[in-house]
LODODO-270603 format. One record per residue (C-alpha): residue number from 1; x, y, z. Coordinates in nm, 3 decimals. Example, Ala and Ser with C-alpha at 12.3 -4.5 7.8 and 13.67 -1.06 7.14 Angstrom:
BEGIN
<r drenke="1" X="1.230" Y="-0.450" Z="0.780"/>
<r drenke="2" X="1.367" Y="-0.106" Z="0.714"/>
This chain:
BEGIN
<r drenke="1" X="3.500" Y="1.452" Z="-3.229"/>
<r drenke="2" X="3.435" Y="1.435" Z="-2.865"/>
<r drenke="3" X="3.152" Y="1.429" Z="-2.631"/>
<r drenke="4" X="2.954" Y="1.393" Z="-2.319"/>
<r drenke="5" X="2.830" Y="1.019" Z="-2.270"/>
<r drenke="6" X="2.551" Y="0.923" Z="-2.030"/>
<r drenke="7" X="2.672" Y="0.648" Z="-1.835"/>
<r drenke="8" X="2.457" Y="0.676" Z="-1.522"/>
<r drenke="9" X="2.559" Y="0.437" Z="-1.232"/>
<r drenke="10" X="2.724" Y="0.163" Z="-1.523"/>
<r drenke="11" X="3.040" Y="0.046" Z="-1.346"/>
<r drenke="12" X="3.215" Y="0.042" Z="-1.679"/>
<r drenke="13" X="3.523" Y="-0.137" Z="-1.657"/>
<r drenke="14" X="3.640" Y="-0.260" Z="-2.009"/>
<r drenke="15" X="3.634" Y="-0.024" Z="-2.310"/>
<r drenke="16" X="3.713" Y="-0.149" Z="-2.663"/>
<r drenke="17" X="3.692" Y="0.045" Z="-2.989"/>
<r drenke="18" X="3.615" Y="-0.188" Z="-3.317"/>
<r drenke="19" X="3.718" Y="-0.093" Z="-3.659"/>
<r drenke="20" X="3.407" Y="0.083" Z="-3.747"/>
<r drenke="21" X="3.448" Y="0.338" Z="-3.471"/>
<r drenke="22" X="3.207" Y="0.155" Z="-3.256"/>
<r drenke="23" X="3.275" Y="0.212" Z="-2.853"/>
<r drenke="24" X="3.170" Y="-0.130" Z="-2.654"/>
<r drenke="25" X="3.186" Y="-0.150" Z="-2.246"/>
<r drenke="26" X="3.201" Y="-0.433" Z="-2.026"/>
<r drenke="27" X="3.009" Y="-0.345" Z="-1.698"/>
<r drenke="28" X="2.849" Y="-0.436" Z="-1.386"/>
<r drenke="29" X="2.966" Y="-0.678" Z="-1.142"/>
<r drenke="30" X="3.044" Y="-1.014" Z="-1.144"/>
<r drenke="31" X="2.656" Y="-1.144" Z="-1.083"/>
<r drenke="32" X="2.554" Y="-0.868" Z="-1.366"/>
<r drenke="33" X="2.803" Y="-0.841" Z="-1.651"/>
<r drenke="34" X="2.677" Y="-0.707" Z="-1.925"/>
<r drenke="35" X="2.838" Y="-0.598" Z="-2.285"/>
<r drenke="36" X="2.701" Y="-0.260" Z="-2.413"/>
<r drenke="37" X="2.822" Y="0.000" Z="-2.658"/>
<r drenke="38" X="2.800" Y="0.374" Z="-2.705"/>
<r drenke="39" X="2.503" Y="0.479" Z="-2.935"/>
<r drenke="40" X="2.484" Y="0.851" Z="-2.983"/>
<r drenke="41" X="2.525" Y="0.967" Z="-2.632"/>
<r drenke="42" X="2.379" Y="0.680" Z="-2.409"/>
<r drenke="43" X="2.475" Y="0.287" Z="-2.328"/>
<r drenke="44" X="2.338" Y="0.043" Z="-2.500"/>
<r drenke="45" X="2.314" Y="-0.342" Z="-2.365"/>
<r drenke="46" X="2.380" Y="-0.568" Z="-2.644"/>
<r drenke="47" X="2.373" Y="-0.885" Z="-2.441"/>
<r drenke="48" X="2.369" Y="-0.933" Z="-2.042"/>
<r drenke="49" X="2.509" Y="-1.246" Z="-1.871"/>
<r drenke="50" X="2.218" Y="-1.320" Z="-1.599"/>
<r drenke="51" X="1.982" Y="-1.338" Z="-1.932"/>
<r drenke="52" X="2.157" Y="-1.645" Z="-2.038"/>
<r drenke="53" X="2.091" Y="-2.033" Z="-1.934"/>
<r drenke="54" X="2.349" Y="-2.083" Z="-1.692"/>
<r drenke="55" X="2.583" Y="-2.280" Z="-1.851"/>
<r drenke="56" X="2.617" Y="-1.916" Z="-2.097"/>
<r drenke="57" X="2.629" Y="-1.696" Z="-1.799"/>
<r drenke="58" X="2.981" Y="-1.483" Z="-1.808"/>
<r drenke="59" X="3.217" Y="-1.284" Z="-1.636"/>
<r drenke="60" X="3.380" Y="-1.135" Z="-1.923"/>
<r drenke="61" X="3.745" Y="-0.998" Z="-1.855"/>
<r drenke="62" X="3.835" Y="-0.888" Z="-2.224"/>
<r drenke="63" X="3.665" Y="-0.788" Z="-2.516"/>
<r drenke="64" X="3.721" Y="-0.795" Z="-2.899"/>
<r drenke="65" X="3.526" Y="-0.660" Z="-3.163"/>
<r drenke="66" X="3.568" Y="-0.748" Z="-3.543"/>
<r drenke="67" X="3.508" Y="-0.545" Z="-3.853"/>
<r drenke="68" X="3.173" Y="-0.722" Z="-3.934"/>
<r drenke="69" X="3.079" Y="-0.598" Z="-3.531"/>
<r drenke="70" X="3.092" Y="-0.984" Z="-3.404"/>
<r drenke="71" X="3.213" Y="-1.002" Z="-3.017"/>
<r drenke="72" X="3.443" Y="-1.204" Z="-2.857"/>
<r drenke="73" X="3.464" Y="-1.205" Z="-2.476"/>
<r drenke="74" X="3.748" Y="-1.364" Z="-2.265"/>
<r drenke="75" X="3.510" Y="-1.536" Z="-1.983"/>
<r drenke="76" X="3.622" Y="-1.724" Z="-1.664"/>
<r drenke="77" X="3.273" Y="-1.776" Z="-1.548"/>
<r drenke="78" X="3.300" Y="-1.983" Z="-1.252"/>
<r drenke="79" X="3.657" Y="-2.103" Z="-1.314"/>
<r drenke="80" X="3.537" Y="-2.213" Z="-1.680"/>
<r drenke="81" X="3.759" Y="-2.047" Z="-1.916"/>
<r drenke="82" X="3.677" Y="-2.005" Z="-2.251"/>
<r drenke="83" X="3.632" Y="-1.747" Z="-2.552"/>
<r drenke="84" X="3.241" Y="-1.663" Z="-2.631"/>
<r drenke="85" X="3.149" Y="-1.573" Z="-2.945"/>
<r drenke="86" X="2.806" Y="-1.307" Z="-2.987"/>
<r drenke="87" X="2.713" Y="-1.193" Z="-3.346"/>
<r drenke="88" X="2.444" Y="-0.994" Z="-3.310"/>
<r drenke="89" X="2.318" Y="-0.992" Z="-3.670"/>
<r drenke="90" X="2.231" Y="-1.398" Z="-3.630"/>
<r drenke="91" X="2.148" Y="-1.407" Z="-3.272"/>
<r drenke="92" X="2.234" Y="-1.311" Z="-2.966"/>
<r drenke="93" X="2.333" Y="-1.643" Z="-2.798"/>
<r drenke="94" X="2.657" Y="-1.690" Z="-2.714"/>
<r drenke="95" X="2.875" Y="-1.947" Z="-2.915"/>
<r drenke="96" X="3.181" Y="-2.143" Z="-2.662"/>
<r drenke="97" X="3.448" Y="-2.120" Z="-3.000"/>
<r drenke="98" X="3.699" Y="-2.195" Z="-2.725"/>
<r drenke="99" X="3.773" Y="-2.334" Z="-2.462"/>
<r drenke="100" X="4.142" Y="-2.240" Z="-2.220"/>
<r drenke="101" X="4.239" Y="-2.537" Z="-2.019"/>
<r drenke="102" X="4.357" Y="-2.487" Z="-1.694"/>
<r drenke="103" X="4.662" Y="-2.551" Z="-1.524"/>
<r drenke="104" X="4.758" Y="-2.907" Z="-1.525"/>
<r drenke="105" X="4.548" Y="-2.970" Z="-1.836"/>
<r drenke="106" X="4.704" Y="-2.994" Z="-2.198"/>
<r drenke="107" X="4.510" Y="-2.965" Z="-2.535"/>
């Protein structure tokens, strides 16, 4: 089916669909990012970046959502690259499960 969803002033830039049908947006700007998904008709923020201790802050520039609804954002957070795990049914701190060196350095 389709629909109307209230998005308000959400600068939405990243949409990603997980397996269950679930709709999750990664928004604001680069001081604000925030990951939040469609429930019924409105936007939802499951976890927002200037919420977080610093060294968890993000600017998230991909998204990935697994069966089991556990998120994985591509963040480059101050030049720090790295993959950020949030599953929201143990908590909603971020987990580092990787980290992208950058040019110049090898695994």
């Amino acid at each position: 089916g389709s629909g109307d969803v209230v998005v308000g002033n959400t600068d939405a830039d990243i949409l990603f669909c997980s397996p269950n049908g679930m709709l999750y947006v990664l928004s604001g700007s680069q001081e604000t990012r925030k990951v939040q998904k469609v429930v019924g008709s409105r936007l939802e923020t499951v976890i927002a970046s200037e919420n977080l201790p610093e060294d968890m802050q993000f600017e998230a520039c991909g998204i990935c959502v697994t069966k089991e609804e556990v998120i994985y954002i591509s963040d480059n957070f101050e030049g720090n690259r790295r993959i950020l795990c949030i599953n929201p049914a143990q908590s909603l701190e971020p987990v580092v499960v990787a980290q992208i060196p950058t040019e110049g350095r090898s695994f």
